[in-house]
N, C-alpha and C positions, 0 to 999 in steps of 0.2 A: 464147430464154428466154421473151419474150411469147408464143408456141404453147404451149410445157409449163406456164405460170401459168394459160393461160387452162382447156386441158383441163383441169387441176389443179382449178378454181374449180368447172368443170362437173361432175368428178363429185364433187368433194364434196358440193355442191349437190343431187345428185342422191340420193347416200347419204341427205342429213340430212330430204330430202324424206319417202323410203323409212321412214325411222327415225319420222318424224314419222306418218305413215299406221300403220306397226304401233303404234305406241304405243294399241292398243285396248283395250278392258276383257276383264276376262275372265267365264268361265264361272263362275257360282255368286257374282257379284258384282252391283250394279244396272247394270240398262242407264240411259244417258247419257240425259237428258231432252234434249228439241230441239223448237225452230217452225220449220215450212216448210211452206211454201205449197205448196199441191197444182198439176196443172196445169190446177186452174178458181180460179184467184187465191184461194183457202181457205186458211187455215193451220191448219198441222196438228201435234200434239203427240202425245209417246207417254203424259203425262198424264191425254190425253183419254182414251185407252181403260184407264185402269186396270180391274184388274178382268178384265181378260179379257186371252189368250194373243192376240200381236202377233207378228208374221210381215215381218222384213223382207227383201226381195229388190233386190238389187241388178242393174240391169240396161240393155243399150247393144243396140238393135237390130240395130248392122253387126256384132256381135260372132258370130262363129261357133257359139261355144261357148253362145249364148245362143240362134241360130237354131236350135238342135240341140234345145233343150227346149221352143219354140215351136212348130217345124214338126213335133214329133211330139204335139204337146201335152198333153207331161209338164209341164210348170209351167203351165199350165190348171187339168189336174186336180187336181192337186197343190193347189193355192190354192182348186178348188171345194170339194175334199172337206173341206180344212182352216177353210173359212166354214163349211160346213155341221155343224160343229163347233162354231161359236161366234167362231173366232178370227179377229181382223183382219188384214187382210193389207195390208204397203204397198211398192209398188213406188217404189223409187228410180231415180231417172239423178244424179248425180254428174258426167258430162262436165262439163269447164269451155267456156262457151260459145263462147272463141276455139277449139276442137278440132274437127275435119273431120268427126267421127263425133256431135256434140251436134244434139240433135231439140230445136227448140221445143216449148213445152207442148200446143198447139196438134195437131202432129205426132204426137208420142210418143204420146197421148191416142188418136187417132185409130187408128196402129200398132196397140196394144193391143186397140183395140176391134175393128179388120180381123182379129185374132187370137181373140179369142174371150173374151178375158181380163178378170177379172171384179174387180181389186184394190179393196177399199176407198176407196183414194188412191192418186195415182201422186206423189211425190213428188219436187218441183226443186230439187236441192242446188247451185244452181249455183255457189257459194260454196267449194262441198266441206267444209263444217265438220261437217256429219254424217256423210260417209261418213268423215271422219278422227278425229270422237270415237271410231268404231264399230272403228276399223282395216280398211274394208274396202279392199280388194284389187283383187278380181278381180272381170268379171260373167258369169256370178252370183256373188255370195255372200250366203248365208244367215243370218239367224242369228233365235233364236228364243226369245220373251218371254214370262214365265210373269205372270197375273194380279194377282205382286206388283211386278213391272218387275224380277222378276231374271232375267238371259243364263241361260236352258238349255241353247242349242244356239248353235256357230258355225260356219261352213266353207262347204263343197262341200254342194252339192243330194242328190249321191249319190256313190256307191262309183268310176265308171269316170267318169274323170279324160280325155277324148278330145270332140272334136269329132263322134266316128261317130255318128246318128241311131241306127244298130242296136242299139249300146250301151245305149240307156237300159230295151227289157225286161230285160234281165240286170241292171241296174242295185240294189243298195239303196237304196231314197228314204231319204237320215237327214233330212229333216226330214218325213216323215211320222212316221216309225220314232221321232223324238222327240217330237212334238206325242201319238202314240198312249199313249208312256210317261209322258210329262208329266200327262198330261190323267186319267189314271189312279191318279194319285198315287204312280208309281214315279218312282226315278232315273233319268236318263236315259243309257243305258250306253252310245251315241258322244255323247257331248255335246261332242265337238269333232273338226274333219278337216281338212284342208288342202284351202283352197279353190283351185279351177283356172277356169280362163277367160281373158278377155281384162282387161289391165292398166287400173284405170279413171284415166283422165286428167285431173289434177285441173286 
């Protein structure tokens, strides 16, 4: 009986966990204000950048799915072309810091800059209260802030939902594809997609 109460305990636990993480905002609504300290002890707000389109990436470096758009350096470019735009861009980690796959600031920082990667701020959620105002998920996940802080875009990076490298020419960038329609003053016609990657640990 104590074996079937305790599984019992654990996944409900896990459910309400789950339940608590999607509980994000939606598209066409405001995104969630938040302070977090960057990984040069900075704190950082989505306040701060009002006014202009905000880019947030969610991201874990042992993550496959996240290797995959690093070592081709499609979230490089991605985030260059998107500054050269105007728009800020801020890279999150979320790991919670007892988890096997969490990079100090220090670290992660470093990662980044061995990569080529050029984020605004690289944000430590290590608390997870921003990646679960946000509902994020997975890493990556995207999602994407228009100059009035309302969600244009949320989800997957692009279209092929796979760890393959080769995947990503064939790939649609939706957050290109939406920062291009946003920034234009169109709708943004995927403003949402189901994001894929590895599960972030809060």
């Amino acid at each position: 009986m104590k074996r079937s109460t305790s599984i019992f305990a654990i996944t409900a636990a896990a459910l309400l966990g789950a339940a608590l993480v999607q509980a994000s905002v939606s598209v066409g609504k405001a995104a969630p204000e938040f302070k977090v300290k960057d990984t040069s002890g900075q704190e950082q707000s989505l306040s701060a950048y009002k006014g202009k389109f905000v880019v947030l990436e969610w991201t874990n470096p042992e993550c496959p799915f996240v290797q995959k758009h690093y070592d081709t350096s499609n979230m490089q470019s991605t985030q260059k072309a998107a500054e050269a735009k105007g728009a800020v861009w801020l890279t999150v980690s979320s790991s919670a810091p007892d988890q096997g796959d969490y990079r100090k600031p220090s670290e992660l920082a470093a990662w980044l800059k061995e990569k080529g990667a050029t984020p605004t701020a690289t944000l430590m959620d290590d608390d997870g209260k921003l990646g679960q105002a946000y509902g994020a998920r997975t890493t990556p996940h995207m999602y994407v802030i228009d100059p009035q802080g309302t969600l244009v875009y949320a989800g997957a990076i692009d279209s092929k939902a796979t760890a393959r490298k080769e995947d990503v020419k064939s790939a649609t960038n939706y957050v290109t594809a939406a920062l291009d329609e946003a920034m234009a003053g169109k709708p943004v016609t995927k403003s949402t997609s189901e994001p894929y990657g590895c599960s972030i640990k809060y």
